[in-house]
N, C-alpha and C positions, 0 to 999 in steps of 0.2 A: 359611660354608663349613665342610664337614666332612671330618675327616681322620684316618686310622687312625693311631696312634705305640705307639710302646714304651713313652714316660711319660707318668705320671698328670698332667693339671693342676687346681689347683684353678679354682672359678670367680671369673674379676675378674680374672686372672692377666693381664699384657700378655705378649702374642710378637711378636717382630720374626722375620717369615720373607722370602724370595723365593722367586718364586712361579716357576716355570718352564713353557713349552707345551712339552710331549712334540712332540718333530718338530723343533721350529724353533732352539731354545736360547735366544730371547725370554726377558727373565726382568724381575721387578718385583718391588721390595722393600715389602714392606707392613706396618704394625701394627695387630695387632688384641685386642679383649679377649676370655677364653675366655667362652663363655654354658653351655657344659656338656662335661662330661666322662665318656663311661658302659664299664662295661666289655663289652669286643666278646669278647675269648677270654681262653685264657693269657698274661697277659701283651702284651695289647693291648687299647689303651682307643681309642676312637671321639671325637675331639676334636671341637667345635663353637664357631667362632670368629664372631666381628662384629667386622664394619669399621666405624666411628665416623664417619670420614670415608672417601672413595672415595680408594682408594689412589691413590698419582702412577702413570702406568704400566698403569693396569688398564685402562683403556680401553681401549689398544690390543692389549692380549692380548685379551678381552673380544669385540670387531672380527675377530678372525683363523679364526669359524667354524669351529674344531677342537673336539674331543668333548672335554667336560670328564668325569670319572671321579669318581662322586659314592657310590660305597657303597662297603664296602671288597673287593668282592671283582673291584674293579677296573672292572668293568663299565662300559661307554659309557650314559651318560642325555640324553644328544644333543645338539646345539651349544650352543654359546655364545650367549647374546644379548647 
């Protein structure tokens, strides 16, 4: 998964996030390790995380066929599988 932030992470780094589906308020708490971190602009870096194990929870977001937002300029890259 990839995601724009304000902070730099190094790589190896663990994040404990939740995840939320725009619309529903569905949300899954997940940990993953960063695999890279590049910069996107001022001040915003382009975060690239892996899941190690399948998060508890993801499934069923995952299941809920809503457009996941995968670049940062927000854009729809089409359902979920």
């Amino acid at each position: 998964m990839s995601f724009p932030s304000r902070w730099q992470f190094d790589p190896g780094t663990t994040l404990a996030m939740t995840l939320e589906i725009c619309g529903t308020g569905e949300r899954a708490r997940v940990e993953g390790v960063v695999a890279g971190c590049e910069k996107a602009g001022e001040m915003l870096w382009s975060v690239t995380v892996l899941f190690l194990e399948t998060p508890v929870g993801l499934g069923k977001i995952c299941n809920s066929k809503l457009e996941i937002r995968g670049d940062l300029s927000g854009a729809p890259v089409g359902p979920a599988r």
